[in-house]
C-alpha positions as CSV (number, residue, x, y, z in Angstrom):
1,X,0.0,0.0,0.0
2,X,1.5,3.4,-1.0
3,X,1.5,5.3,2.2
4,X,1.8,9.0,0.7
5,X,-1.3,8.3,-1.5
6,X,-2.8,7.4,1.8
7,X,-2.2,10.6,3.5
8,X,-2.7,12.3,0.4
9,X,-6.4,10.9,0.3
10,X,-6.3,11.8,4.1
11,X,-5.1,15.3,4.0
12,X,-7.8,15.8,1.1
13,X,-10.6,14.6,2.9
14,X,-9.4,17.0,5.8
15,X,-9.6,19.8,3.4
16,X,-12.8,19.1,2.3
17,X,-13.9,19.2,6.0
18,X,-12.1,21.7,7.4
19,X,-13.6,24.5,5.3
20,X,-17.1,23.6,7.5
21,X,-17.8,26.3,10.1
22,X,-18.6,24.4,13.7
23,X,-15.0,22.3,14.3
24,X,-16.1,19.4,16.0
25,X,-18.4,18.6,13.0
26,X,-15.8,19.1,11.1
27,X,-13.4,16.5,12.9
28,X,-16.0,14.1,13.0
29,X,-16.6,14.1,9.5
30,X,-13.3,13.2,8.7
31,X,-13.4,10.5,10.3
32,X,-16.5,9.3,9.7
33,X,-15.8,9.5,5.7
34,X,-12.6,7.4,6.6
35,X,-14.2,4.7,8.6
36,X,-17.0,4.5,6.1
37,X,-15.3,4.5,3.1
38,X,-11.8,3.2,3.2
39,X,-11.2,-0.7,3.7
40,X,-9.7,-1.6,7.0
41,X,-6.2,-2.1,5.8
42,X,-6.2,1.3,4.4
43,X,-7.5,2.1,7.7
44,X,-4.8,-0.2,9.5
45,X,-1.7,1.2,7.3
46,X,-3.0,5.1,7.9
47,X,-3.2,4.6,11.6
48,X,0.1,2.9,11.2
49,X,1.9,5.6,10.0
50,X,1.2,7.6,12.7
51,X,3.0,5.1,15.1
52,X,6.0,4.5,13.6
53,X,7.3,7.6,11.5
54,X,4.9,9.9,9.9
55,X,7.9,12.6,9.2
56,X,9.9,10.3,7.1
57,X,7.7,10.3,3.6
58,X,7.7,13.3,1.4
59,X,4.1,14.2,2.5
60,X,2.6,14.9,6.1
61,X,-0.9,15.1,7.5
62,X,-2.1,18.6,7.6
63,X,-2.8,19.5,11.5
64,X,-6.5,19.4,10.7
65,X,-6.4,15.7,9.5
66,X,-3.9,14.5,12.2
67,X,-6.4,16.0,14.8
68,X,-9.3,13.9,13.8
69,X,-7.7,10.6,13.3
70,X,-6.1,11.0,16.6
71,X,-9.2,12.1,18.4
72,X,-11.1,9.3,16.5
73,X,-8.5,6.4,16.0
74,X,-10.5,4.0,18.4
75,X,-13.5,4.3,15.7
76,X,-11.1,4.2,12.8
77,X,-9.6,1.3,14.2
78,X,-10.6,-2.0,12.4
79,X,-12.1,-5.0,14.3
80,X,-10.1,-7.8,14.5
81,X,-10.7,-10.9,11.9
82,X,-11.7,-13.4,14.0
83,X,-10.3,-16.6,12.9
84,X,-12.0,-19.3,11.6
């Protein structure tokens, strides 16, 4: 998975939101869009990059975007495949 089309995607989303007036919406919509529309290893390798070393690629989140997924990374987090 390409990680700087990942925060690309991300950072776009964010902008999208960011523009709406009341904040909180605005952080929950990101979020929201994510967890509804990304597949859970997106989801997985987005929140990974944010543990292990989101300064080393050529693009970072934008503050806006980083705020949301960390405020709402339990939601964004993927349920584990049970095993079968």
């Amino acid at each position: 998975m390409d990680t700087r089309n990942l925060i690309d995607m991300a950072n776009r989303i964010g902008d999208f939101f960011e523009s709406m007036p009341d904040h909180e919406e605005a952080l929950t919509g990101v979020a929201e869009h994510i967890r509804r529309f990304w597949e859970p290893r997106m989801r997985r390798a987005l929140l990974a990059t944010l543990d292990e070393a989101p300064d080393t690629y050529d693009i970072a989140l934008t503050n806006f975007t980083r705020e949301a997924i960390v405020r709402y990374r339990e939601k964004l987090t993927p349920a584990q495949a049970s095993a079968a």
